[in-house]
MARBA-3410 file (N, C-alpha, C, O; in Angstrom, 1 decimal):
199
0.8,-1.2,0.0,0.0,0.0,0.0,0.9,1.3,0.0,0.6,2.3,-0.6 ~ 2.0,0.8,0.9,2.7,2.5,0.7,3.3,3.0,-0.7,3.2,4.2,-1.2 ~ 4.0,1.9,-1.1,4.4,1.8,-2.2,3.7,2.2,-3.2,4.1,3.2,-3.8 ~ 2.5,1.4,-3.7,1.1,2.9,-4.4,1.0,3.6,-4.0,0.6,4.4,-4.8 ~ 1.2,4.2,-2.8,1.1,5.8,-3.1,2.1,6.2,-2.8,1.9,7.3,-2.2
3.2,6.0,-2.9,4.4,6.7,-3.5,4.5,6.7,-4.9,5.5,7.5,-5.2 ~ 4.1,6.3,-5.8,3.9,5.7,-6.8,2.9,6.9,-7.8,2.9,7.5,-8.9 ~ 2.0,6.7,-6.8,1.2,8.0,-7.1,1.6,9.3,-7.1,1.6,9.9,-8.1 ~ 2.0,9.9,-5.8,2.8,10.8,-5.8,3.8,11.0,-7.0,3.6,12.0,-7.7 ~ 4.4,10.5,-7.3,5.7,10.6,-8.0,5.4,10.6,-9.8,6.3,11.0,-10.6
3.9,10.0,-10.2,3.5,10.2,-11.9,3.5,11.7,-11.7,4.3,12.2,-12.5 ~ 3.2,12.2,-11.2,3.1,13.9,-11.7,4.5,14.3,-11.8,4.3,15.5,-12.0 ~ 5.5,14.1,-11.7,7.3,14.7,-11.9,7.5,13.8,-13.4,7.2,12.6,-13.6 ~ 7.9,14.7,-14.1,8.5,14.4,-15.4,9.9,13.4,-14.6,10.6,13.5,-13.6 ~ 9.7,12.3,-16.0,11.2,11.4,-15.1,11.1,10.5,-14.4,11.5,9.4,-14.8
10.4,10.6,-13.4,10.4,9.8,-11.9,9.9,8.5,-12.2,10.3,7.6,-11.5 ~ 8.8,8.3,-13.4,8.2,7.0,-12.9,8.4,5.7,-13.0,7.8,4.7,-12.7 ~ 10.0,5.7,-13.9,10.6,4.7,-13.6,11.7,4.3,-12.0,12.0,3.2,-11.5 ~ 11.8,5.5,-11.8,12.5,5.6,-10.9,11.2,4.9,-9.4,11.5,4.1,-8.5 ~ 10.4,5.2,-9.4,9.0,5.0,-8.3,9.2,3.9,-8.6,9.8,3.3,-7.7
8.8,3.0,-10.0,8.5,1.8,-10.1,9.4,1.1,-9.2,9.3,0.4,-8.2 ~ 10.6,1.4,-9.9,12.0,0.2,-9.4,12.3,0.6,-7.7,13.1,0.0,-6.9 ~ 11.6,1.7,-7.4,12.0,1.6,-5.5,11.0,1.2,-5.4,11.3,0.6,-4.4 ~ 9.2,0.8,-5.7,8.3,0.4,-4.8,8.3,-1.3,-5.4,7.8,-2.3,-4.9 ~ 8.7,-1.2,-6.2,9.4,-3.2,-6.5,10.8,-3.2,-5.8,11.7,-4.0,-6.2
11.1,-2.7,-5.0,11.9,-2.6,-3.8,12.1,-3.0,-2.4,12.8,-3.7,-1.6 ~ 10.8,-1.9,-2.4,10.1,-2.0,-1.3,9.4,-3.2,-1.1,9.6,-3.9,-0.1 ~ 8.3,-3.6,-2.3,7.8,-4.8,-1.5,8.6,-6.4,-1.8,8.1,-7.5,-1.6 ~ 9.4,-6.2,-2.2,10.6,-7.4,-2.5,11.8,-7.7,-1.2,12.7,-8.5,-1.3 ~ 11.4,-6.7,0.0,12.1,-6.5,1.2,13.1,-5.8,1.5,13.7,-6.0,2.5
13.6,-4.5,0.3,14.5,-4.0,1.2,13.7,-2.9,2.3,12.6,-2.6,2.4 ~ 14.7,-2.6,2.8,14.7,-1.3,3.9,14.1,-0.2,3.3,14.8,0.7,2.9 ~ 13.1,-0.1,3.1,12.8,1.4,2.7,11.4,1.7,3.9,10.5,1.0,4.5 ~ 11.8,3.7,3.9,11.6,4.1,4.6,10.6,6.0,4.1,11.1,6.8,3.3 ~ 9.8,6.0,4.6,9.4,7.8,3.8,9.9,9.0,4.7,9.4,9.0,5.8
10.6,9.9,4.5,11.7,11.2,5.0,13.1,10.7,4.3,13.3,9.8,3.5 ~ 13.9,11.5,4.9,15.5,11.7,4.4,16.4,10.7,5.2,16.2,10.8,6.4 ~ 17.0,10.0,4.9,18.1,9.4,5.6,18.1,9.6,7.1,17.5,10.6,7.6 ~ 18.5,8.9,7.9,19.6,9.4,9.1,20.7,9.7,9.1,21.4,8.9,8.5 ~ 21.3,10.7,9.7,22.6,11.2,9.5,23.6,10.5,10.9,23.9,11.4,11.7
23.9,9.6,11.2,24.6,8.7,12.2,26.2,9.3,11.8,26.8,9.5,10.8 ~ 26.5,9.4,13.3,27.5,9.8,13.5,28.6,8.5,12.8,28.3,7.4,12.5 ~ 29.9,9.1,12.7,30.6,7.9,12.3,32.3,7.9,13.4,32.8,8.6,14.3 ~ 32.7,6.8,13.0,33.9,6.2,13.6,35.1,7.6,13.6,35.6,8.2,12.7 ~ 35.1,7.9,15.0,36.1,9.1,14.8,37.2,8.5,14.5,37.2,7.3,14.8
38.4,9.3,14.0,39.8,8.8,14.0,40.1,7.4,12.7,41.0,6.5,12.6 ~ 39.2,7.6,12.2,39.3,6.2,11.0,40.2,6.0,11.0,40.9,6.9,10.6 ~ 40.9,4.9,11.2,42.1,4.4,10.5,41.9,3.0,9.0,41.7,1.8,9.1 ~ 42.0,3.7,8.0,41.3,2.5,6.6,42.6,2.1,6.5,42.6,1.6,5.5 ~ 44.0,1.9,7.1,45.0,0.9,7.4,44.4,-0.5,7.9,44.2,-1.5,7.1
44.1,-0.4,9.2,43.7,-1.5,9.9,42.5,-1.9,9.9,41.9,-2.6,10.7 ~ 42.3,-1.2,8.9,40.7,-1.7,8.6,40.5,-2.3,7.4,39.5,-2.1,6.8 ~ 41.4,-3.2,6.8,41.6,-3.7,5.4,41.9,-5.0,6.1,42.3,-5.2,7.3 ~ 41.6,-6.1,4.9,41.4,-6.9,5.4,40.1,-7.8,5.3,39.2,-7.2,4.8 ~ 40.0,-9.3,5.8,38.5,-10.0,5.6,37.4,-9.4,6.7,37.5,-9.5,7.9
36.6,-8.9,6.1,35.2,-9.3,7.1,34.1,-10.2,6.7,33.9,-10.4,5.5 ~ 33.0,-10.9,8.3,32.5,-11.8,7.9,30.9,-10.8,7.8,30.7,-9.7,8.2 ~ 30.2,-11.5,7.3,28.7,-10.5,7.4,28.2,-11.2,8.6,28.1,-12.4,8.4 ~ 27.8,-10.9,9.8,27.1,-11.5,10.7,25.4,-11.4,11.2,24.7,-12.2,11.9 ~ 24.9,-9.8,10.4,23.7,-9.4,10.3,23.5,-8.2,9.8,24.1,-7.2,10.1
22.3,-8.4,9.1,22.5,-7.4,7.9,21.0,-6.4,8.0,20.6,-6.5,9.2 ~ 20.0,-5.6,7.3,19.2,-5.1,6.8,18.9,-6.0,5.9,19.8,-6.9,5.9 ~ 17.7,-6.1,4.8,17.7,-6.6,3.7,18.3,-5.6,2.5,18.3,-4.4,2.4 ~ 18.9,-6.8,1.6,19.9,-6.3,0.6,19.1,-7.3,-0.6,19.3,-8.5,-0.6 ~ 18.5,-6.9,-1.3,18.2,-7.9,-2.8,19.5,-8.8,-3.4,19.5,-10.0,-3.7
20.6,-7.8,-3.6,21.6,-8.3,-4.5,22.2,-9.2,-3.4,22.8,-9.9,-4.2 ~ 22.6,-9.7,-2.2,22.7,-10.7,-1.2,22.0,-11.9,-1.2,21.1,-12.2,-0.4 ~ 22.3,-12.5,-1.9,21.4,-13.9,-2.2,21.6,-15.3,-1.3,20.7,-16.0,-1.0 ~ 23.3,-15.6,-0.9,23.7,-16.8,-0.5,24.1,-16.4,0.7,23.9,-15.3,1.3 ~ 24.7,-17.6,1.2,25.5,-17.2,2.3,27.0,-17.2,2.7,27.8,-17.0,1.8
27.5,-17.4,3.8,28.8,-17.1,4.1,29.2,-15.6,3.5,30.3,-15.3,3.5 ~ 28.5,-15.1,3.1,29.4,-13.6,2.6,30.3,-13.1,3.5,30.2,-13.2,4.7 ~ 31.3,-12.6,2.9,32.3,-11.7,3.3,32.7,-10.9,2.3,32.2,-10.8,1.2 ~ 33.7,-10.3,2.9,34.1,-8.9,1.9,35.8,-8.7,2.4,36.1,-8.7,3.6 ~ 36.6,-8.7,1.3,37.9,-8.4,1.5,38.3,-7.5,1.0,38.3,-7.4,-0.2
39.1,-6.1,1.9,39.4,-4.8,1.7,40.7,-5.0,1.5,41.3,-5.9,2.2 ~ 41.3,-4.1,0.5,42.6,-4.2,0.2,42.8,-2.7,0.1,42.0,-2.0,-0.4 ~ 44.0,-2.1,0.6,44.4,-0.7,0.2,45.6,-0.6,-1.6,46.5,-1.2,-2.2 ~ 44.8,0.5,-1.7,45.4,0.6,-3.4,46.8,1.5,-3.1,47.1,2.1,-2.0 ~ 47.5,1.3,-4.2,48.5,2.6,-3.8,48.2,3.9,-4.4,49.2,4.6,-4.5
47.4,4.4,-4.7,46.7,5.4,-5.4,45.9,5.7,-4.1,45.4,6.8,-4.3 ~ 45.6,5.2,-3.1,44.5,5.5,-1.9,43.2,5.3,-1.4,42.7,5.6,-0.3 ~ 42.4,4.4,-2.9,41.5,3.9,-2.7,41.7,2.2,-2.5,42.8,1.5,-2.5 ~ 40.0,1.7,-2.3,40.6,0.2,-1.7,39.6,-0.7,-2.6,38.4,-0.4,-2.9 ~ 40.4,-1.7,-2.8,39.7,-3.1,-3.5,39.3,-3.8,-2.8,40.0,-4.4,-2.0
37.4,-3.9,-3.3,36.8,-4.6,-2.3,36.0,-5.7,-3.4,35.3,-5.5,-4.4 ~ 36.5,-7.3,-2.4,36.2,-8.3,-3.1,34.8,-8.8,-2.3,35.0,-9.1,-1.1 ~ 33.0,-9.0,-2.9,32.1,-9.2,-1.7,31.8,-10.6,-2.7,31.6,-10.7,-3.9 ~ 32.0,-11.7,-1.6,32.0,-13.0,-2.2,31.1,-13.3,-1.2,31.0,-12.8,-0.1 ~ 30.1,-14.7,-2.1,28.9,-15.2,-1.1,28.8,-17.3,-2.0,29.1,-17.8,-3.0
28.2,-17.9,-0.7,28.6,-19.3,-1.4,27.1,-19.2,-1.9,26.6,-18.3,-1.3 ~ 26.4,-19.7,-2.7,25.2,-20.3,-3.5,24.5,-21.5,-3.3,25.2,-22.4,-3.0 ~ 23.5,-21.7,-3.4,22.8,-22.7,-2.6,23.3,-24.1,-3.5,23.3,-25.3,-3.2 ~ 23.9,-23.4,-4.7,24.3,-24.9,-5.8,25.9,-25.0,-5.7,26.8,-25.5,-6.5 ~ 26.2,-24.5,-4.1,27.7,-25.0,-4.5,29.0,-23.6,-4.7,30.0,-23.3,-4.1
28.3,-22.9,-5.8,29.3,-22.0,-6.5,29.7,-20.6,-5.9,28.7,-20.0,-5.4 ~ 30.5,-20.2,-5.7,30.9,-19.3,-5.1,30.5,-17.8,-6.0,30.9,-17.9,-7.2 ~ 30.0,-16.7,-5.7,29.7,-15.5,-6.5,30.0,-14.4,-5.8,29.5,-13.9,-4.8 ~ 31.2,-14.2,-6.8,31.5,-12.5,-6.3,31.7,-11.5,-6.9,31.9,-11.9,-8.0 ~ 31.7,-10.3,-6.8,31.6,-9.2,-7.2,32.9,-8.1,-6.8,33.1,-7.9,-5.6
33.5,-7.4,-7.8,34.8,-6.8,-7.0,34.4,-4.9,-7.2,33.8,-4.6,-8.2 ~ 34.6,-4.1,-6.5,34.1,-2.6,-6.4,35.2,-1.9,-6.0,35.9,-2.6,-5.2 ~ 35.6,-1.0,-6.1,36.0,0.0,-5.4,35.6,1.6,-4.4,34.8,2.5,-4.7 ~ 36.4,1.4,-3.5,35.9,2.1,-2.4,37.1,3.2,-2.0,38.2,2.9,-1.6 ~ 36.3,4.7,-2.3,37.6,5.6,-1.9,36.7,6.7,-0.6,35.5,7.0,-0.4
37.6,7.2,0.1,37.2,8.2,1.0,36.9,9.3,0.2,37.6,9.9,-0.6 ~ 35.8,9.6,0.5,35.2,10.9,-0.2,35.6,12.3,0.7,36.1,13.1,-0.1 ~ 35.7,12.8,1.8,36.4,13.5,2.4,37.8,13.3,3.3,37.9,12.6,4.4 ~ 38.8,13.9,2.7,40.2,13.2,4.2,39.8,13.7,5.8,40.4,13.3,6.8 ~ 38.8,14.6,5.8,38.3,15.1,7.1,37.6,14.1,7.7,37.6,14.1,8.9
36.8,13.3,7.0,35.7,12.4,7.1,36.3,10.8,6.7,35.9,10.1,5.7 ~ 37.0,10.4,7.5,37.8,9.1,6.3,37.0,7.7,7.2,37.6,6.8,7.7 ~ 35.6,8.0,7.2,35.1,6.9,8.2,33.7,7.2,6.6,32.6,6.6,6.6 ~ 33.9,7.6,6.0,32.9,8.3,5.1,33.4,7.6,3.4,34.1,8.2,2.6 ~ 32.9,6.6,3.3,33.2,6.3,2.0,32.4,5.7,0.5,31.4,4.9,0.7
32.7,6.0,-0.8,31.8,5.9,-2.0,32.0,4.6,-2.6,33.2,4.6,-3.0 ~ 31.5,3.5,-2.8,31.9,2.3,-3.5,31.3,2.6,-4.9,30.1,3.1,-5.0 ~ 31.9,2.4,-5.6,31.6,2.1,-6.8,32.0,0.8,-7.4,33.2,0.3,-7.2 ~ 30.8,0.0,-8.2,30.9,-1.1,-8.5,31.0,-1.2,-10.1,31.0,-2.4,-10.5 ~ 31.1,-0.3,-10.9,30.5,0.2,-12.6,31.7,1.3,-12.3,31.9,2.0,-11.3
32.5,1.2,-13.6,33.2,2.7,-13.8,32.2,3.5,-14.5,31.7,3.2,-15.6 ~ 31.7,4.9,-13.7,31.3,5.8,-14.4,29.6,5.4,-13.7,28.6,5.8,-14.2 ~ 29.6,4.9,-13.0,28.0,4.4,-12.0,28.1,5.2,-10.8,29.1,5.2,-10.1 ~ 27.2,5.8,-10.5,27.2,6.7,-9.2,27.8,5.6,-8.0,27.5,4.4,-8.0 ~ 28.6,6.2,-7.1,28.5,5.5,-6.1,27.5,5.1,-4.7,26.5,5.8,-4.5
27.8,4.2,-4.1,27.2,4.1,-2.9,27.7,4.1,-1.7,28.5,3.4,-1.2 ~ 27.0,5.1,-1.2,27.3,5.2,0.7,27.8,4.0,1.4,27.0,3.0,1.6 ~ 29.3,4.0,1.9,29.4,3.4,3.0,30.0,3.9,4.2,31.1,4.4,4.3 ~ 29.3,3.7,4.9,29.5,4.7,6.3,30.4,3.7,7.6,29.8,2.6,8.0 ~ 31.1,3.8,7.9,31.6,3.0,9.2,31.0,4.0,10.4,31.2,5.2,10.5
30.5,3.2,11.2,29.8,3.8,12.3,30.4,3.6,14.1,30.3,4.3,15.1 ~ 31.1,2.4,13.7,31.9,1.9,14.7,33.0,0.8,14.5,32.6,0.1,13.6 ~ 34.0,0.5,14.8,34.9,-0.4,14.7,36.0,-0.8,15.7,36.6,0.1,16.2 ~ 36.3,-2.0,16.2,37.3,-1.8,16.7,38.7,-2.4,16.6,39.6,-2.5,17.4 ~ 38.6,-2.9,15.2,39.3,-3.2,13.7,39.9,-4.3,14.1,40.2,-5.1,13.2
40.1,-4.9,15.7,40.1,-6.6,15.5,38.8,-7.7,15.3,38.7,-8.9,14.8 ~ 37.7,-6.8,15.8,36.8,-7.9,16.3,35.3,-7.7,15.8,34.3,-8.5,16.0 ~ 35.3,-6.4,15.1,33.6,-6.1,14.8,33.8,-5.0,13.7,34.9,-4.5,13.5 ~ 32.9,-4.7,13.2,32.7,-3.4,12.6,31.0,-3.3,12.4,30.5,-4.4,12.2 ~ 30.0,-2.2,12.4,29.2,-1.5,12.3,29.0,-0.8,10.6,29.7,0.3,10.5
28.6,-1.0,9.8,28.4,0.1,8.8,26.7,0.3,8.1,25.7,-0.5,8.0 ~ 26.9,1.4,7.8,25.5,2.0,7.0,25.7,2.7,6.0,26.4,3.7,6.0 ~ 24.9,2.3,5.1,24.5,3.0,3.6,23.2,3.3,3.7,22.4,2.6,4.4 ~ 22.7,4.3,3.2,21.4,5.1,2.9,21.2,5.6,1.8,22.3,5.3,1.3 ~ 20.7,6.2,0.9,20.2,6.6,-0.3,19.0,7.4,-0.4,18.0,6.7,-0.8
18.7,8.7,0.0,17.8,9.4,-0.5,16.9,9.4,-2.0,17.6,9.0,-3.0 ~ 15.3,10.0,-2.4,15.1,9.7,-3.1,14.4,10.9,-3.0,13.4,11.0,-2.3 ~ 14.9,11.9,-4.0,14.0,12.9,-4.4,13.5,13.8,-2.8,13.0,14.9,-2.9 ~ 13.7,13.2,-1.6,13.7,13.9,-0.5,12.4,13.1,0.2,12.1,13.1,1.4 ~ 11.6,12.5,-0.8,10.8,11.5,-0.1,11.0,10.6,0.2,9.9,10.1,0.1
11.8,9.6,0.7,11.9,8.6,0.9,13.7,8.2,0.8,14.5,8.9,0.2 ~ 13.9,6.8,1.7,14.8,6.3,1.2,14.8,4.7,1.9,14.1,4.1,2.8 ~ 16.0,4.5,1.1,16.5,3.0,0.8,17.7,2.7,2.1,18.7,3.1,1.5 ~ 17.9,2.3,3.1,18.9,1.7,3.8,19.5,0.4,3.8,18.8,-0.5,3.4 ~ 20.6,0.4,4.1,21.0,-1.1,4.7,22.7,-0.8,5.5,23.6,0.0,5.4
22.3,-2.0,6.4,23.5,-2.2,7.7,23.9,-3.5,7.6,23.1,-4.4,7.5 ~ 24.8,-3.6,7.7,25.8,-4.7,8.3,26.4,-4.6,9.4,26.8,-3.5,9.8 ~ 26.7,-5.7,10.1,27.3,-6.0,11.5,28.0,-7.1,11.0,27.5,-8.1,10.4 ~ 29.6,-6.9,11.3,30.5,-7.4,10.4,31.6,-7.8,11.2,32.0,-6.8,11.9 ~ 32.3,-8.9,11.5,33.5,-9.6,12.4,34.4,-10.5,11.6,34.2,-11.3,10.7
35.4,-10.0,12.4,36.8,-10.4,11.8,36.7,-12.3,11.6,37.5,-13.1,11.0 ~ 35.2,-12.7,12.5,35.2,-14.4,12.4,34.0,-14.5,11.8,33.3,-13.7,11.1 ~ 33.9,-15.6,12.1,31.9,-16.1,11.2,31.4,-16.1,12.5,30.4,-16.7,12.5 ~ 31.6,-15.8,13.4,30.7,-15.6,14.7,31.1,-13.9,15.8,32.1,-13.2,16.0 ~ 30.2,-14.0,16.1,30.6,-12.7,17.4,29.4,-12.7,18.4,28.2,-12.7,18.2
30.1,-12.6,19.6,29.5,-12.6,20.7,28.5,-11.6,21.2,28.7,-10.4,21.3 ~ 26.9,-12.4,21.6,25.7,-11.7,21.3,25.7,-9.9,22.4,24.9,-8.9,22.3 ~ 27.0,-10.0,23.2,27.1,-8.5,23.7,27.2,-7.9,23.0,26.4,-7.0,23.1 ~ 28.3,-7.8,21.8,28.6,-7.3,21.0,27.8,-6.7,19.7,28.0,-5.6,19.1 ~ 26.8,-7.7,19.6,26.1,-7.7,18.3,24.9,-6.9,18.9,24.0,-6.6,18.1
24.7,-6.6,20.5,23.7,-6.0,21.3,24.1,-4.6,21.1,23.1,-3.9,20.7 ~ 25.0,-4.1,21.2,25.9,-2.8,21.0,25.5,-1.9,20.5,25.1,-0.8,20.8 ~ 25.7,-3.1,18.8,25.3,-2.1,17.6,24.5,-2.3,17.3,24.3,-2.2,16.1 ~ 23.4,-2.9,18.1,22.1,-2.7,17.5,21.3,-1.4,18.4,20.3,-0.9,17.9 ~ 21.9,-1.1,19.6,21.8,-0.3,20.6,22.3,1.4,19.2,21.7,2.4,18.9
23.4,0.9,18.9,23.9,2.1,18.0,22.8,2.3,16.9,21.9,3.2,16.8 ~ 22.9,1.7,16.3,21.9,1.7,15.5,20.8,2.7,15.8,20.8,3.8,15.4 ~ 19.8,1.9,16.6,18.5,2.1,17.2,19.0,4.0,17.7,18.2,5.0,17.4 ~ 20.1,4.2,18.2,20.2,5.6,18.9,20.6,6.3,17.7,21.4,7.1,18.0 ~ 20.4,6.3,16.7,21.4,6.9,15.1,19.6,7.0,14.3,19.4,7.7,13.3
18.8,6.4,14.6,17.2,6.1,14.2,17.2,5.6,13.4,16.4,6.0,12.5 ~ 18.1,4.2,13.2,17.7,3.2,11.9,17.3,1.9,13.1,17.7,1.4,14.2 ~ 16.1,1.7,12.1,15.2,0.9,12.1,16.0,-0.5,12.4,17.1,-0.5,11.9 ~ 15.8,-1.3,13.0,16.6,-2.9,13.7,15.7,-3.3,13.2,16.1,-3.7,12.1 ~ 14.1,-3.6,13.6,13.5,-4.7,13.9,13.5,-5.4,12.3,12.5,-6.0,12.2
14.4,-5.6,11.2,14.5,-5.7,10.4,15.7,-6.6,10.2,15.8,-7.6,9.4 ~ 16.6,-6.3,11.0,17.8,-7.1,10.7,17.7,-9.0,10.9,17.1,-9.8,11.7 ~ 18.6,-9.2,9.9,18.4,-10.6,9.7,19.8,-11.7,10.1,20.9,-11.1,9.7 ~ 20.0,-12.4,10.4,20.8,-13.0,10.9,21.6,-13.7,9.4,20.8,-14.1,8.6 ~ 22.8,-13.7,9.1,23.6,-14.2,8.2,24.0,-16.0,8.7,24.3,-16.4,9.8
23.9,-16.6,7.3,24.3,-17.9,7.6,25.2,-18.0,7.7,25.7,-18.0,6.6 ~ 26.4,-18.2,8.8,27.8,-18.2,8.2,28.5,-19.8,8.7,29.6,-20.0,9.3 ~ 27.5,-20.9,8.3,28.1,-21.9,8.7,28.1,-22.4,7.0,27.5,-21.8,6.1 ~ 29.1,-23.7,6.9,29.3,-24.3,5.9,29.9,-24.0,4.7,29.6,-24.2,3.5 ~ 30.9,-23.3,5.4,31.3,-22.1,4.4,33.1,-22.6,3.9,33.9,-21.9,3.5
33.2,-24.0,4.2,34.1,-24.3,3.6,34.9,-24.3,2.5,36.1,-24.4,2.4 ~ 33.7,-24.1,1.0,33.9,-23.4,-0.2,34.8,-21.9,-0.9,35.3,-21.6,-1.9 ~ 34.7,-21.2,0.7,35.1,-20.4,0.4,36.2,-20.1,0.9,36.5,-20.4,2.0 ~ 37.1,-19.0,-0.5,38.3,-18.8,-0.3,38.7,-17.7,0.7,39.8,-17.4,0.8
END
């Protein structure tokens, strides 16, 4: 229902109604979407993207469409140019391992907890926000996407250096979360058993 009348709203703007269609087949296909602007959550003071490169495991997430299998992870590599190569591999219910490689640069050096992935050369990037970290054992991140000022698209990950992390921990940042005003009761638990397949 919300999604028709966003849908509605949005035929009267020259442009938009492809753009409506593909967020309210979005929306009811499960991602995070939400009607106002983003949240603006504070982020990880003092970034260090040194010690922050490296494997992470996905341990719980928002809903993400393009997230299909399990065991995901993501391995950050620093470039010599200053951006970083990020490899997000997931295993498949048939066995096969699928991944996808992007790059991720800090969009402000003031702000270096603040960063743009791009996955397409010449494709807008996407928000990735580090919200907390404490670069052995956990990391916190959020992406958001505004749309036209009505609405938007989120997603979070809660991410450890292992395929497991301890439920204080994972209480934390959902504590963070919830105080930053992104929605939890959404998040989904990541498979990360059986993950022998992967490299």
């Amino acid at each position: 229902m919300a999604a028709s009348w966003a849908a509605q709203v949005l035929t009267t703007r020259d442009g938009t109604v492809l753009l409506m269609l593909l967020l309210a087949a979005a929306a009811a296909d499960g991602q995070s979407f939400h009607f106002g602007t983003c949240p603006r959550p504070s982020v990880q003071k003092d970034f260090n993207i040194t010690e922050y490169m490296g494997t992470w495991y996905e341990i719980e997430k928002l809903p993400a469409l393009f997230e299909k299998g399990k065991c995901n992870q993501a391995t950050y590599t620093l470039l010599s140019d200053g951006t970083v190569s990020v490899r997000n591999a997931e295993l498949l219910s048939n066995g096969q391992v699928n991944s996808i490689e992007c790059v991720a640069k800090v969009k402000d050096p003031s702000e270096p907890a603040i960063l743009d992935v791009s996955f397409f050369k010449g494709a807008p990037g996407a928000p990735y926000w580090v919200l907390s970290t404490d670069y052995q054992s956990y990391s916190l991140v959020y992406s958001c996407s505004d749309y036209l000022g009505l609405f938007h698209i989120d997603f979070a990950w809660i991410l450890a250096r292992t395929r497991a992390l301890p439920a204080d921990i994972i209480n934390q940042q959902h504590d963070k979360l919830a105080a930053a005003g992104v929605s939890i009761n959404r998040l989904t638990v990541f498979n990360q058993t059986g993950c022998d397949n992967m490299a």
